[in-house]
Residue, then its C-alpha position, 0 to 999 in steps of 0.5 A: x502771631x502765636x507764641x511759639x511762631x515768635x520764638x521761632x522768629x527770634x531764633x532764626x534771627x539770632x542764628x543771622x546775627x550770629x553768622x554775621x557777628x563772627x565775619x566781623x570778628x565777635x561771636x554774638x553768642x544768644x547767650x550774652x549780649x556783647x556790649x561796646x565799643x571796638x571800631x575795627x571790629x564794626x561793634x558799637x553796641x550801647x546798654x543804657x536802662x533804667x535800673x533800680x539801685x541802691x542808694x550810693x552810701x549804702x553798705x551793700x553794693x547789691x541786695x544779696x552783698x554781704x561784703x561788707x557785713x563780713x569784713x570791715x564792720x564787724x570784724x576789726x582782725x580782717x579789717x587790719x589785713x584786708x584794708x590795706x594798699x600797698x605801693x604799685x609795682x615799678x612798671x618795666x620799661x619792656x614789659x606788657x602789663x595786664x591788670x584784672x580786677x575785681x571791683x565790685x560793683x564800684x562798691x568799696x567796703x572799707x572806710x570811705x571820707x565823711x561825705x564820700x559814697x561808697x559806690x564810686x567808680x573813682x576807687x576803681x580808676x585810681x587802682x586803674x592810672x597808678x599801675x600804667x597797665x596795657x590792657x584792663x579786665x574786670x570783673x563786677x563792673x556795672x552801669x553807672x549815672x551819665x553823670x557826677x551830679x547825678x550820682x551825688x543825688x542817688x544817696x538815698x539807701x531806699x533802692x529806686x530807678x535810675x537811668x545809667x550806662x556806662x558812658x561816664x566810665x568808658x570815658x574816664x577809661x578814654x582819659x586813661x588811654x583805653x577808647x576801647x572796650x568789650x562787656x557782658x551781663x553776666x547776669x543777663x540770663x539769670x533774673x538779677x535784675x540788673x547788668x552785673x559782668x565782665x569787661x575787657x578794655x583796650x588801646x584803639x585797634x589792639x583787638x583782632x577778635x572777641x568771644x564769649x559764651x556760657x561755661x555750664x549751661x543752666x546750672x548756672x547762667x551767670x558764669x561764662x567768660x570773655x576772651x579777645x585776641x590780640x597781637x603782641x607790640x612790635x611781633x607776629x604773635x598773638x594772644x588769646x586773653x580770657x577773663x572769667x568770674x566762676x561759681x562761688x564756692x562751688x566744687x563740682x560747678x567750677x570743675x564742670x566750668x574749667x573743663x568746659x573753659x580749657x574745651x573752648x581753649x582747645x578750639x580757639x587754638x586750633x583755629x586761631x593757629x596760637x597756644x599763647x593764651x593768658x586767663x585771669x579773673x575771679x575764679x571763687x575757688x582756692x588753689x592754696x585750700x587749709x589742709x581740713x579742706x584740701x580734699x574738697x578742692x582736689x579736683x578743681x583745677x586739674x583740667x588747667x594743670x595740664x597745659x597751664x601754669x598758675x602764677x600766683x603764690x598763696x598771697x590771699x585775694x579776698x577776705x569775704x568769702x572765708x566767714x568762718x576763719x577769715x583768714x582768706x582766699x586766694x580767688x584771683x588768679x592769672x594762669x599762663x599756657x606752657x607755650x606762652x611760656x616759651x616765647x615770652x619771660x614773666x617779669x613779675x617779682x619771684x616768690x619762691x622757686x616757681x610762683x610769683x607775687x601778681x596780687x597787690x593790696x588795694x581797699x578799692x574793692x572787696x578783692x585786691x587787684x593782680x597782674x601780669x608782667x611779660x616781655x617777648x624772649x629775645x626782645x629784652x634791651x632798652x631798644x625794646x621798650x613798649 
């Protein structure tokens, strides 16, 4: 069978998989593999390779990382800003938390213990139990070793192949309360070479729905985003949550992705019948830009500014990213639609007359964590409680 009769075959097939997909409630898009496991949906879909890491107490977390190289090690002024951790918000009985999460590989790039690796799953879960969140987003999260003792014996920092999953996080995870989840290789289509993406993790039955799909095409194949449905406790409403990691530094890359994003927005709206929609993750451009750059980041987000509000005040995220100034960036970010903000309140604490604080300081990873606190109107006493 020649060539050009096997990718007509693979075409058709994944054109099948695709309309079967989508009656099941995931869209399998060709483009990323969805990867997990959620029961109501019928998705039970497992990654395990053999992939060639680095060594676990290496300083980078991937060949390319230059985290630590920018931050902790050889500048002692962002090492005193950036390694910090702060206490977790009280969470409010009423409220619904959702946390996204950078978590770089598991990679940690301030100080470890003597003897401590600095890839390790371990941080990240921490940051995880102590915010009591109802639904976790990630962004960077990778396979790991099926095993502690199998982990502890890749400490080499010569990169070699090693068999990994994500087996020993998912059930860390389970331990927490979120048996369920949904991943994709951001990276799948881009010859990295190893499973670098997004991941979204629930409770048992709290997603409806599942999509995903590429934000630029082959400008850059590593950025699209992950978005679920889901139904607010005790209420009709539903909610279309989306999780993104997008270009890095790139103007014109990351204003062609939002309005591509805000198009995929408009069409799950109008056929999923809700305009609640919620999008956190990584968006490696600023908001909040110095005054010398604004006019390069004036155009970024104005596809969003028209139907969203963005919560965050200008608390910095990420200080790795800045290698001139190293005074920071603020990257992650949680934008709420204006009609999710007229049926629920947002809890999180005010900053100023109309931001609010959704970064907390962390040193599991090279970004610090945000949330988002929300309660439905109407639903604010104790008998109310989640």
């Amino acid at each position: 069978m020649n060539l050009i009769k096997k990718t007509l075959i693979l075409q058709i097939l994944n054109l099948a998989l695709l309309n079967i997909s989508v009656g099941m409630g995931f869209e399998q898009k060709y483009y990323y593999t969805i990867y997990g496991n959620v029961s109501k949906l019928n998705l039970n879909q497992t990654y395990e390779k053999e992939e060639n890491l680095l060594g676990f107490c290496d300083e980078k977390a991937f060949p390319q990382d230059q985290a630590l190289h920018y931050t902790t090690k050889y500048n002692v002024t962002v090492k005193a800003k950036f390694c910090v951790t702060d206490p977790i918000p009280a969470k409010n009985p009423i409220a619904f938390r959702i946390l996204s999460f950078n978590v770089h590989n598991f990679h940690k790039v301030c100080d470890v213990a003597p003897g401590k690796m600095r890839k390790d799953p371990a941080f990240a879960l921490d940051v995880i139990k102590n915010f009591h969140p109802n639904i976790v987003m990630l962004q960077e999260i990778v396979p790991y070793p099926k095993t502690e003792e199998a982990a502890k014996n890749h400490i080499s920092k010569k990169p070699s192949l090693i068999p990994i999953d994500f087996s020993f996080f998912d059930k860390k995870m389970e331990d927490l309360k979120f048996p369920e989840s949904v991943k994709v290789n951001d990276f799948q289509h881009n010859g990295f070479g190893v499973f670098m993406g997004k991941a979204i993790y629930t409770p048992k039955n709290t997603i409806l729905n599942i999509k995903n799909d590429n934000l630029n095409g082959e400008q850059a194949k590593d950025r699209g985003y992950l978005r679920i449905l889901f139904k607010y406790p005790n209420s009709e409403e539903q909610i279309l949550l989306y999780t993104v990691h997008l270009s890095y530094f790139n103007q014109d890359l990351t204003t062609l992705e939002i309005k591509n994003l805000v198009k995929a927005i408009e069409k799950d709206i109008q056929e999923y019948k809700t305009e609640n929609t919620i999008i956190m993750g990584d968006f490696n451009n600023d908001p909040f830009p110095p005054p010398a750059e604004k006019d390069d980041f004036q155009n970024v987000f104005n596809a969003l500014k028209k139907d969203f509000k963005l919560l965050n005040d200008n608390t910095k995220s990420n200080f790795n990213q800045d290698q001139k100034a190293f005074v920071g960036d603020t990257v992650d970010l949680a934008w709420v639609s204006n009609a999710f903000l007229e049926k629920f309140n947002i809890l999180n604490p005010k900053s100023g007359a109309t931001q609010y604080t959704v970064v907390v300081k962390s040193e599991a990873s090279d970004h610090w964590p945000i949330y988002i606190d929300f309660s439905i109107k109407g639903k604010e006493s104790e008998d109310d409680q989640l």
